[in-house]
C-alpha positions as CSV (number, residue, x, y, z in Angstrom):
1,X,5.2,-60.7,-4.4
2,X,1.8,-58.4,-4.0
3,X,3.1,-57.4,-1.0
4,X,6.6,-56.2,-2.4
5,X,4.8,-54.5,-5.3
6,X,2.2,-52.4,-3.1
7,X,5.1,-51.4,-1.1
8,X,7.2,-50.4,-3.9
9,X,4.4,-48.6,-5.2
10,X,4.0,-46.5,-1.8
11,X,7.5,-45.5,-1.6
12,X,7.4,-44.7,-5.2
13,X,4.3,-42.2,-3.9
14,X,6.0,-40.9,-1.3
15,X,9.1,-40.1,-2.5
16,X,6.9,-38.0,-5.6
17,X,5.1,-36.5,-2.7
18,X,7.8,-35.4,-1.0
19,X,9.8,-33.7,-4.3
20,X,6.6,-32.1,-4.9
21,X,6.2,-30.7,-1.4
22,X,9.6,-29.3,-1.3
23,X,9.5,-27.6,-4.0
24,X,5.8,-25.9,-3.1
25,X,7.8,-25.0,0.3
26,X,10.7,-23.8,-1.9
27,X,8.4,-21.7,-4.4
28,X,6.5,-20.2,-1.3
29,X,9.7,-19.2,0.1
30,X,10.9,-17.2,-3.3
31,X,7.6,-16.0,-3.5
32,X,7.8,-14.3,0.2
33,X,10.5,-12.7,-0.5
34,X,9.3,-10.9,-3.4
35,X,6.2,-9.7,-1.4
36,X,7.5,-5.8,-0.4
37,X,7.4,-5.8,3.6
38,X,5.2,-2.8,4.6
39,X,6.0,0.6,3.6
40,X,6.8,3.4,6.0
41,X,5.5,6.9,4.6
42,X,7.0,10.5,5.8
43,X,4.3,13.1,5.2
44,X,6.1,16.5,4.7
45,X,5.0,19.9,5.5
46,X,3.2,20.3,1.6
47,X,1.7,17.3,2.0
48,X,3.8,15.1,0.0
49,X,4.2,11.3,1.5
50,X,7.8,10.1,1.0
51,X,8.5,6.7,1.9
52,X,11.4,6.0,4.3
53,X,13.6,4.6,2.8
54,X,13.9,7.6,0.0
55,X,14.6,9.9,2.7
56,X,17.2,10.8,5.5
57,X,15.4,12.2,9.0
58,X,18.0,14.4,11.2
59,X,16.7,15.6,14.5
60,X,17.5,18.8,16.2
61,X,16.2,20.4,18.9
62,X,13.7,22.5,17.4
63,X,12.2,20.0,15.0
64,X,12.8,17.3,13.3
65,X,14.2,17.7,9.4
66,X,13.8,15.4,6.1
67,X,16.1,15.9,2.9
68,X,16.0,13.8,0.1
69,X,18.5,11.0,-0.4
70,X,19.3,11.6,-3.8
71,X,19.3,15.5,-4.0
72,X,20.8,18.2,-2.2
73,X,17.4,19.8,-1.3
74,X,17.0,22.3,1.3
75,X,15.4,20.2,4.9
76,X,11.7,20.0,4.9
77,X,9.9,19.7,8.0
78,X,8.4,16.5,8.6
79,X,4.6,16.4,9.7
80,X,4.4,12.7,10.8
81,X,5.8,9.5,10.2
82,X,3.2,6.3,9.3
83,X,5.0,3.5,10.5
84,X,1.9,0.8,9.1
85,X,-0.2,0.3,7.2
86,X,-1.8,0.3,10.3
87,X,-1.1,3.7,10.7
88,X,-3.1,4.7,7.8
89,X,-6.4,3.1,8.3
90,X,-6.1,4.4,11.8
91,X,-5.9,8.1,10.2
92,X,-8.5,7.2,7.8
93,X,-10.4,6.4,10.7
94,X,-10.4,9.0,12.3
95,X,-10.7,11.7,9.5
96,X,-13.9,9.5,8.2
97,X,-15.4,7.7,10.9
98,X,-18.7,7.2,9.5
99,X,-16.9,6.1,6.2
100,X,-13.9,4.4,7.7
101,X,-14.6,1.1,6.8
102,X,-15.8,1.6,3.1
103,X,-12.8,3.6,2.9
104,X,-10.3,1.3,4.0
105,X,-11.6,-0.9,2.1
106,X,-11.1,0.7,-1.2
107,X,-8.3,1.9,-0.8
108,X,-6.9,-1.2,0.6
109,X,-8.5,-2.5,-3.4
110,X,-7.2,0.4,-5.0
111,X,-3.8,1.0,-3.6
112,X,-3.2,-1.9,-1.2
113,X,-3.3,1.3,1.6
114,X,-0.2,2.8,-0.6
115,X,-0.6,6.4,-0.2
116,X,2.5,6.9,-2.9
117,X,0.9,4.5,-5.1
118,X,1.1,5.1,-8.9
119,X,-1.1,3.5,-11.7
120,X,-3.3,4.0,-14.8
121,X,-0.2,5.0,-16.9
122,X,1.0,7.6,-14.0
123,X,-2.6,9.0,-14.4
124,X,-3.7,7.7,-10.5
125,X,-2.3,8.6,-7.3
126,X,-2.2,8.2,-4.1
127,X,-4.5,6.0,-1.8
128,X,-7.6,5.9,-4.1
129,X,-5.8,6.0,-7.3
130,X,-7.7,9.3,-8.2
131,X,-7.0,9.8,-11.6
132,X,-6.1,13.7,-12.0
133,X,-7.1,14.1,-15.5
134,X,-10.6,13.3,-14.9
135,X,-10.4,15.7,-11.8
136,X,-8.4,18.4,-13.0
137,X,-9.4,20.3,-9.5
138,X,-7.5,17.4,-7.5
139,X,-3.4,18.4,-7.8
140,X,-0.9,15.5,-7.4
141,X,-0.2,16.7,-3.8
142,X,-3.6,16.7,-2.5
143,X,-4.6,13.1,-4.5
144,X,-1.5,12.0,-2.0
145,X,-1.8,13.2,0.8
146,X,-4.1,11.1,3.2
147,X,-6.2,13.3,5.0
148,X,-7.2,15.8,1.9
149,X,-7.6,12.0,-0.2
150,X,-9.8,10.6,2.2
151,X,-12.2,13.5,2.5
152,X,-12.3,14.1,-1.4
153,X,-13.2,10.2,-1.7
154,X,-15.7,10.3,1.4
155,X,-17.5,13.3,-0.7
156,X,-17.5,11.5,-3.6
157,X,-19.2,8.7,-2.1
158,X,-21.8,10.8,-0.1
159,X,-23.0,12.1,-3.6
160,X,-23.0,8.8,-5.2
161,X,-20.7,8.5,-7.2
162,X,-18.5,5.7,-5.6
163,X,-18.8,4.0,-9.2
164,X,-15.6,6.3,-10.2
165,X,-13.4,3.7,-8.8
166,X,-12.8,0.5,-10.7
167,X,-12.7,-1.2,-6.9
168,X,-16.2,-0.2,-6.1
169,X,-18.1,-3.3,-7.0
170,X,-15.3,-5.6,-5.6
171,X,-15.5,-3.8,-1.9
């Protein structure tokens, strides 16, 4: 009779076990797909970063043109294409090599390495988040585009001032 008992009692156990795992695996799975796969950026020729999937590239023998999706805007001319995230610490890396690390780091803590990235109630931009109103010399093109970004920051914290980023203490 003990024996019959501690063995209903296991299955009992395992069965709860096994509801409760499937749906962790189940919740995992919906959560996965909610996580947005990596963004793939198209810097223009004024500096703007477009991701992909906003624009339409057609080649042509002389150069390669971007128009916007959802406009009938005349074809810019595309400066380079960051594929990765990847992509941008690389560039960060090599416009900051001293820095690159400190960098990548906040930025990675500031915009998760989103150089379109908006916050601060569309006050921040770009990789940093630099917030234009307290830095009305930064324009919205230059806070987002990655090379002009990563210099201003790298300034910024070569003069001390890396507290102007809410990520500073966390990196």
């Amino acid at each position: 009779m003990k024996k019959w008992m501690i063995t209903q009692t296991l299955l009992v156990v395992a069965i709860i076990w096994t509801g409760w795992m499937i749906k962790v695996q189940l919740t995992s799975t919906a959560q996965a797909k909610e996580i947005p796969r990596d963004e793939i950026f198209v810097q223009l020729a004024d500096g703007r970063l477009v991701p992909y999937h906003q624009v339409r590239i057609i080649k042509t023998e002389e150069q390669v043109n971007i128009s916007q999706t959802d406009s009938d805007q005349p074809k810019i001319k595309v400066i380079s294409i960051f594929r990765h995230r990847r992509d941008i610490q690389q560039r960060i890396s090599e416009i900051e090599p001293e820095l690159a690390d400190t960098l990548i780091r906040l930025a990675h803590c500031e915009s998760s390495l989103n150089p379109a990235a908006v916050g601060d109630e569309n006050n921040s931009y770009g990789l940093y988040q630099i917030f234009l109103k307290w830095h009305p010399d930064v324009t919205l093109e230059q806070a987002q585009d990655i090379d002009f970004a990563t210099r201003w920051t790298a300034n910024k914290i070569r003069q001390g001032q890396g507290d102007l980023w809410s990520c500073w203490s966390k990196i």
